[in-house]
C-alpha positions in Angstrom: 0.0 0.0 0.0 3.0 2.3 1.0 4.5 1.7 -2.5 1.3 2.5 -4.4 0.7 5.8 -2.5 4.3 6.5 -3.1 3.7 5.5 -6.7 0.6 8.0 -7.0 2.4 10.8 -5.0 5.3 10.4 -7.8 3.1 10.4 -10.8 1.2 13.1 -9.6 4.0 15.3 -8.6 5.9 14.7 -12.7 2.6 14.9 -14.4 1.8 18.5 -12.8 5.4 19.5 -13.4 4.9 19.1 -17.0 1.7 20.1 -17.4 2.4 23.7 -16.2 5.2 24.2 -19.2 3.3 24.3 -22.5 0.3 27.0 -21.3 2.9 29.1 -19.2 4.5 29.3 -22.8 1.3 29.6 -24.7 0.2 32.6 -22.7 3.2 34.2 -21.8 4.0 34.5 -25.5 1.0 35.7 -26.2 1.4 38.8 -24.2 4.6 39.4 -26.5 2.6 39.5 -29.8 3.2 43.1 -29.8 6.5 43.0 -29.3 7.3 40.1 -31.8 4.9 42.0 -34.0 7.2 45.2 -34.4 10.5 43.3 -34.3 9.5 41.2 -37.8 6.9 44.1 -39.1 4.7 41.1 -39.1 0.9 41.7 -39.8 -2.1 40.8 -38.1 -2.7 37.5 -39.9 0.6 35.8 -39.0 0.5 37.0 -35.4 -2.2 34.8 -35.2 -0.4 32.2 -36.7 2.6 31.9 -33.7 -0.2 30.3 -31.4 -1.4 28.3 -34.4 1.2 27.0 -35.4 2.1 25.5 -32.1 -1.6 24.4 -31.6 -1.4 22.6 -35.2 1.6 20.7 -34.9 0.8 19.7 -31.7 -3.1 18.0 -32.9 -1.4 16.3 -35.6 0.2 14.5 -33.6 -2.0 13.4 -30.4 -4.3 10.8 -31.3 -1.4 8.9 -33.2 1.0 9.3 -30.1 -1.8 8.3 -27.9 -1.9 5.3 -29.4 1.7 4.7 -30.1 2.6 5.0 -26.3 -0.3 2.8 -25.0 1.7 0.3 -27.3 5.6 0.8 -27.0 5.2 2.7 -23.6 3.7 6.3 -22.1 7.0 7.0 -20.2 9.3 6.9 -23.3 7.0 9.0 -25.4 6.9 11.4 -22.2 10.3 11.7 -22.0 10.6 12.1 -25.6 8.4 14.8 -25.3 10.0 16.9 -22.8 13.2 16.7 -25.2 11.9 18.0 -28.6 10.1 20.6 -26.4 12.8 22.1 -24.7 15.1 22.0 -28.1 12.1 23.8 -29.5 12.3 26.5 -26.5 16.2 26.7 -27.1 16.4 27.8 -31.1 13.3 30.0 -30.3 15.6 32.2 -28.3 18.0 32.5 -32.0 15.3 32.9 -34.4 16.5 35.7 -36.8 12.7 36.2 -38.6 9.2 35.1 -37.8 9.4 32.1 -40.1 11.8 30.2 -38.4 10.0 31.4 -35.2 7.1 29.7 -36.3 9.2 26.8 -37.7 10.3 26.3 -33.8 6.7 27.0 -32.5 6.4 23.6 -34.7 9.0 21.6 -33.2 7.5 22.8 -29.7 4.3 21.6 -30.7 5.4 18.2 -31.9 7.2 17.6 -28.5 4.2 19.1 -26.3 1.6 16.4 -27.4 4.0 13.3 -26.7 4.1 14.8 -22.9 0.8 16.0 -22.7 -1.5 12.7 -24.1 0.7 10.5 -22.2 1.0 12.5 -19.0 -3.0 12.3 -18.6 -3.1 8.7 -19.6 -0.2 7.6 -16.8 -1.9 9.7 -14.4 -5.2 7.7 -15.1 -3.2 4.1 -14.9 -2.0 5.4 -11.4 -4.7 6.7 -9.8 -8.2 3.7 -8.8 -11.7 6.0 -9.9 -11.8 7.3 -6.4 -9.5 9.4 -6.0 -9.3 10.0 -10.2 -11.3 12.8 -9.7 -9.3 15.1 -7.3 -5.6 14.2 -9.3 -7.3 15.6 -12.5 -8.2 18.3 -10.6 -4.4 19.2 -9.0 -3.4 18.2 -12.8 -5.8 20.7 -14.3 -4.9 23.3 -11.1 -1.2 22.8 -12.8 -2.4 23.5 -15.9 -4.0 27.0 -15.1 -1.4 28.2 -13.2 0.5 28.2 -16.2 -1.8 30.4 -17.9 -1.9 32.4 -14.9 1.9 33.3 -14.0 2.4 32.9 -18.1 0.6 36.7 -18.8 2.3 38.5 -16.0 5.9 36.8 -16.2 5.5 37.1 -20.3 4.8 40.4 -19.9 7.7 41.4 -17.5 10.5 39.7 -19.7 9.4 41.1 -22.4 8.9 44.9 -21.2 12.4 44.4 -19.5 14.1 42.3 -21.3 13.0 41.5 -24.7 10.4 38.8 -26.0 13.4 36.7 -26.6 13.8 36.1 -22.6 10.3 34.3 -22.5 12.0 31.1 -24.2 15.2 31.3 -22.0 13.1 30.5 -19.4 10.8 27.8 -21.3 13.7 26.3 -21.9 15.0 26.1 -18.4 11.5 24.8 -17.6 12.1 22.0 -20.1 15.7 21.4 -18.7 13.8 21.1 -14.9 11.0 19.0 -16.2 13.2 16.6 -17.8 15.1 16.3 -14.6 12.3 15.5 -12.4 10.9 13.0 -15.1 14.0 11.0 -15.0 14.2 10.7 -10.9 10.8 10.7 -10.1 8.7 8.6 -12.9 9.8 5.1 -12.4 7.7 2.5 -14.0 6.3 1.9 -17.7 2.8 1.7 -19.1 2.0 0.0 -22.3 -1.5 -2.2 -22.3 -1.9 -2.2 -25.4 1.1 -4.2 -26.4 1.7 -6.6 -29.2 -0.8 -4.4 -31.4 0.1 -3.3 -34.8 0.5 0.4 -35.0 -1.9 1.7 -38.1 0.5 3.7 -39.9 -1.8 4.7 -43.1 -4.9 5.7 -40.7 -1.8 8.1 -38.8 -1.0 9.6 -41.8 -4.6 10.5 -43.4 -5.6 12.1 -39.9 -2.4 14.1 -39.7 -3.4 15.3 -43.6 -6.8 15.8 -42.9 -6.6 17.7 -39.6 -3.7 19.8 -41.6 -6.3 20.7 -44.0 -9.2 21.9 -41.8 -7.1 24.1 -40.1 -4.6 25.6 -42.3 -8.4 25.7 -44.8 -9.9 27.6 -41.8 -6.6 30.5 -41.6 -7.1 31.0 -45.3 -10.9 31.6 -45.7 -12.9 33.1 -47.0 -10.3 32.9 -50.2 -11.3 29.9 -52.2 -8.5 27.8 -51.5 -9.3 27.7 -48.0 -13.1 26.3 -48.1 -11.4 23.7 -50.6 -9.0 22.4 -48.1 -11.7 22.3 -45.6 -13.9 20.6 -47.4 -10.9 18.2 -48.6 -10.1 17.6 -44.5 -13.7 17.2 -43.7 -13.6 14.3 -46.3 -10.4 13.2 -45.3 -11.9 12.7 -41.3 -15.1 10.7 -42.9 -12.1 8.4 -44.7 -10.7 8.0 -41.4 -13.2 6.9 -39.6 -14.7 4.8 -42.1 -11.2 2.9 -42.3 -10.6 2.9 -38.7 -13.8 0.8 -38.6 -12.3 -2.0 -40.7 -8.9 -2.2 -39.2 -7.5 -4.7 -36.8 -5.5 -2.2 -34.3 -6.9 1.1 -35.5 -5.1 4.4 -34.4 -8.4 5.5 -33.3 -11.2 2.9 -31.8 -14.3 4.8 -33.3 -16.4 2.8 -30.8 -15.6 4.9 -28.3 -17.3 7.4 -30.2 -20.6 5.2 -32.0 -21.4 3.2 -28.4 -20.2 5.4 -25.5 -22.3 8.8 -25.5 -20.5 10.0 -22.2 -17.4 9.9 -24.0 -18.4 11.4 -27.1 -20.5 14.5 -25.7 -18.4 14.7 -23.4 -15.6 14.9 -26.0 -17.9 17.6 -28.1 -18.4 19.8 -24.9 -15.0 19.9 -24.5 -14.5 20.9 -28.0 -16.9 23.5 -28.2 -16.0 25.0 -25.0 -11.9 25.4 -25.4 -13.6 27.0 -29.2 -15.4 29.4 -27.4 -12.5 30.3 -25.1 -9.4 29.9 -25.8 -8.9 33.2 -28.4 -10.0 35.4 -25.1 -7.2 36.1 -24.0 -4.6 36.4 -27.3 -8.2 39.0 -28.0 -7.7 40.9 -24.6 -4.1 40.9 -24.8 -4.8 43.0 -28.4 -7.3 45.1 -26.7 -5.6 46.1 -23.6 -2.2 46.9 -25.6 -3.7 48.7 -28.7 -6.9 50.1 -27.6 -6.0 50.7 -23.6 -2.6 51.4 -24.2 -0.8 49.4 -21.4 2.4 48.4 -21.4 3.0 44.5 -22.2 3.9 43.7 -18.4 0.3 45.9 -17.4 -2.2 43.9 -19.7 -0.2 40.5 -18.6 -1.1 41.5 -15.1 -4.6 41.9 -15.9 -4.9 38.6 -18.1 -3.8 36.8 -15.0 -6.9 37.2 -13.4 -8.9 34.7 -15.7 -6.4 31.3 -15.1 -5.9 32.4 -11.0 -9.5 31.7 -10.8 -9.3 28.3 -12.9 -5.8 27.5 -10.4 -8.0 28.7 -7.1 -11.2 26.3 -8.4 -10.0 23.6 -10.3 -8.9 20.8 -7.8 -12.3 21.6 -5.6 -14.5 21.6 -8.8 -13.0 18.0 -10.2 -13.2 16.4 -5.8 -16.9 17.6 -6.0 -17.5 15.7 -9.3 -16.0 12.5 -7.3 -19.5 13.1 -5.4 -21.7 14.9 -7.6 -22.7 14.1 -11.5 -19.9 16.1 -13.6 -22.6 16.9 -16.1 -24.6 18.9 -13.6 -20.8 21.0 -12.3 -19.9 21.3 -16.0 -23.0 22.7 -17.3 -23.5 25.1 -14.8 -19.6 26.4 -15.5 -20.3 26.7 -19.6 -23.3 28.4 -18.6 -20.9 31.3 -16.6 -18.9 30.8 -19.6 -21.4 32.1 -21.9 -22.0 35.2 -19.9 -18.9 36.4 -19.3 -19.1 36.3 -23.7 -21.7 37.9 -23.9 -20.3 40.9 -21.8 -17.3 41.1 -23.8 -19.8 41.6 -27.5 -20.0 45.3 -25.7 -16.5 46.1 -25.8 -15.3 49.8 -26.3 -12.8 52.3 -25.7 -14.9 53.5 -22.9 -14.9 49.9 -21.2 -13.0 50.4 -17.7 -10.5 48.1 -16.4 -12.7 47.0 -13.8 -15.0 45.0 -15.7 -12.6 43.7 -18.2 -10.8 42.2 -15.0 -14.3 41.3 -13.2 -15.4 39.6 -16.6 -11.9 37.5 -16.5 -12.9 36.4 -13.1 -16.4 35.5 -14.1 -15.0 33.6 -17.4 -12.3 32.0 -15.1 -14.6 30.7 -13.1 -17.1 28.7 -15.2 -13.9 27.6 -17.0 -13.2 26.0 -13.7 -16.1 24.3 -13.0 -16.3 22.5 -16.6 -12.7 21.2 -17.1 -12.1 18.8 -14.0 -15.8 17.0 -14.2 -15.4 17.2 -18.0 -12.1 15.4 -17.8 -13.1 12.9 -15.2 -15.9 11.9 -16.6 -14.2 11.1 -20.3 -11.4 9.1 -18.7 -14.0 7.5 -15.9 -16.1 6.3 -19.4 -13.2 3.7 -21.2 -11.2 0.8 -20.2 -7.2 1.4 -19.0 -6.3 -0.6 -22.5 -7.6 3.0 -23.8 -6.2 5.1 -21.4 -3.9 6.6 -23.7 -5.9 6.9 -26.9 -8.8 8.4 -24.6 -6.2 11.1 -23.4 -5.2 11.6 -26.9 -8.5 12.2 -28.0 -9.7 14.8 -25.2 -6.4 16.5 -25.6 -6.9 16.6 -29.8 -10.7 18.2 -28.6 -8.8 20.7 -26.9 -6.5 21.4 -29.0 -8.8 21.7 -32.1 -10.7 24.1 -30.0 -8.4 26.2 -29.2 -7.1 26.1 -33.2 -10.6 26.9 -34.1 -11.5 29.6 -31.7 -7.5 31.0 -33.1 -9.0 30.1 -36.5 -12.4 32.4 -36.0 -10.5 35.1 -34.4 -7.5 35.0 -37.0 -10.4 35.2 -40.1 -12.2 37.7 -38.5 -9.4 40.0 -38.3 -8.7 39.5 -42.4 -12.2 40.1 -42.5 -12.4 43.6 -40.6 -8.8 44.7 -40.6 -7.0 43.0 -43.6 -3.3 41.6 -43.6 -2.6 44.8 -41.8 -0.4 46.2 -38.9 -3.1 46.8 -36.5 -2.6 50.4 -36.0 -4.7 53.6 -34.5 -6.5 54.2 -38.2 -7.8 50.7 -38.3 -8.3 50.8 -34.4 -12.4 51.2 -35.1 -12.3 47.7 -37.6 -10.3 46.0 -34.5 -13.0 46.6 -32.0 -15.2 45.2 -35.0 -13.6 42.1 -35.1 -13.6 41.5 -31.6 -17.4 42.2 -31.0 -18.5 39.8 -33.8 -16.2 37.4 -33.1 -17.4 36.8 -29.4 -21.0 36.7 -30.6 -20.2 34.3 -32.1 -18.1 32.4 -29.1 -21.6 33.1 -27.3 -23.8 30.9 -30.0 -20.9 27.9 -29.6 -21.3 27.7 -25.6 -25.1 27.2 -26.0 -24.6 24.3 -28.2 -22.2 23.0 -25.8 -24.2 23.2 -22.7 -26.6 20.8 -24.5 -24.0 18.2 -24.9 -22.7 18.7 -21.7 -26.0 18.0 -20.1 -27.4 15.4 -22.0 -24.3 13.2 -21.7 -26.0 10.6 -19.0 -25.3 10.2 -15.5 -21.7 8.1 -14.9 -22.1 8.1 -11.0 -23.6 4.7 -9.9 
């Protein structure tokens, strides 16, 4: 008994570790935008593209690894993961334009969803369905903290010392991680062992994910709905061959006969599409339109993740007790106001309700994740631990590349591949209001799912 708590205590202690890295970077770097922005002269449309890029790379990859480490083992794929990453992180710091910046982004993103799927899925193996509940929710608690320190450390560095100095220390964050990895995580996982890995279904996902999202940056420009419409038939392929393979990449049954795990999934989706563009949107507000200095508005963007880090751990213990579909609905629900507040931006807006909105929005973002993520790993066998933690992470992940996507296309829209600049200020504000309309529309839909996933509480 000693050894398992020990065991749990461990796992608990790596997985959190690691899971603070890549949303410390992804918010802390987005507080830089401006910065980056007048250091390459880059325009509106590939400012965008230094989150999406990451996010893209980092989809690609998930489902595939997912299942790739519940075969060959999670803990080499972790530790894998924290490698790329960190050499990612490194050549960030050299980059001399914002292509090979985003090149780097890529490499970062490629290494993030080795740690990330497998992180969950060893956590799950660890910890027995009683006590799943509260880990997620310390796990998840890492997570926001990350997003929390990321705006007001990111903001700091780069007022001080240059956007540059954000990677220096994401790369000493990798170099720490990697160290507590290798004395800490003892063990391997790998259920799923002796399977064949599917490499032709890998490949047709990684294509067709590829071409809904790089489709979705270009519209409304005709190439773009074509490669949408060529990854949208590319998925249906998928799933139609996953259905007649042996060991498929992904097991589609998850998705046809378990509904907690597929609205689940779809909640989860919509919600991180909804959200995630909030704060890179802020960030652009409170630096062009307030005028605050980059360490200022990261101060103020903190606000949102403190209240996921304060409420995370107790939301995901009270879904050990209480049906997550009940927590989780109520939190979109808060969600979807704090939205809806933010369709009334203007100059005139005071700081005081921008921040009091953040806490509202940080909230409800609270009370969905933990439930949401217990319930989807509390719905499947261990053998699909891994997949399963691929697959929430890929509906995060395409959610936050969507809600990047909508944001990014309605800035060509309004403002054009433009500098953002004081004479297009008016078309900026534009953007923003119409774009969190339509953030409000996507959380209704997602309360449904989220509510009418079942009970999973015996």
């Amino acid at each position: 008994m000693n050894q398992e708590k020990t065991l749990q205590k461990s796992t608990l202690f790596v997985a959190t570790a690691t899971a603070f890295m890549a949303p410390f970077m992804l918010s802390s770097v987005n507080v830089a935008l401006p910065a980056i922005q007048h250091d390459f002269e880059a325009n509106a449309v590939l400012l965008g593209w230094i989150a999406t890029s990451y996010l893209l790379a980092t989809a690609i990859l998930l489902v595939p690894i997912g299942k790739f480490a519940d075969m060959y083992g999670r803990r080499k794929v972790f530790v894998t993961g924290i490698i790329v990453f960190t050499l990612g992180s490194f050549l960030s710091i050299f980059v001399p334009d914002i292509q090979w910046l985003l090149g780097m982004r890529v490499l970062q993103g490629l290494g993030a969803a080795m740690f990330l799927t497998t992180g969950m899925a060893i956590l799950t193996s660890v910890f027995p369905p009683q006590k799943r509940g509260r880990a997620i929710g310390i796990l998840v608690t890492a997570v926001y903290a990350g997003l929390a320190t990321g705006p007001f450390v990111g903001g700091f560095l780069t007022q001080y010392l240059g956007w540059r100095s954000i990677f220096v220390v994401i790369f000493l964050q990798g170099a720490g991680s990697m160290y507590v990895t290798l004395r800490y995580l003892k063990g391997e996982w790998a259920e799923a062992e002796g399977e064949t890995f599917d490499i032709a279904g890998s490949v047709i996902y990684a294509l067709s994910i590829f071409c809904l999202v790089y489709g979705g940056t270009r519209m409304p420009e005709v190439i773009g709905g074509i490669l949408v419409l060529a990854g949208c038939i590319g998925l249906a392929l998928f799933f139609q061959l996953q259905k007649n393979t042996r060991y498929p990449v992904f097991e589609v049954g998850l998705f046809q006969n378990n509904r907690t795990f597929l609205f689940s999934s779809l909640a989860a989706l919509i919600h991180y599409a909804a959200t995630f563009a909030v704060t890179f949107q802020i960030s652009l507000f409170l630096q062009y339109i307030k005028e605050m200095s980059p360490q200022a508005a990261g101060t103020v963007l903190m606000i949102q993740p403190v209240m996921m880090a304060l409420f995370s751990a107790q939301a995901g213990k009270l879904s050990d007790r209480v049906e997550p579909r009940v927590i989780a609905s109520a939190g979109m629900g808060l969600t979807a106001l704090g939205l809806a507040y933010f369709v009334f931006l203007s100059p005139a807006t005071t700081l005081w309700l921008v921040a009091g909105n953040l806490a509202l929005l940080g909230f409800g973002f609270a009370l969905f994740s933990s439930p949401n993520m217990s319930a989807i790993m509390g719905s499947v066998e261990r053998r699909h631990y891994g997949l399963a933690s691929g697959t929430v992470a890929t509906m995060r992940l395409l959610g936050q590349m969507s809600s990047m996507t909508i944001a990014t296309i309605f800035l060509a829209l309004f403002v054009g591949r433009e500098v953002i600049r004081a004479d297009n200020y008016h078309l900026f504000l534009s953007s923003l209001r119409y774009c969190f309309a339509l953030f409000v529309l996507l959380c209704l839909v997602g309360i449904g799912f989220s509510f009418c996933r079942g009970n999973v509480r015996k």
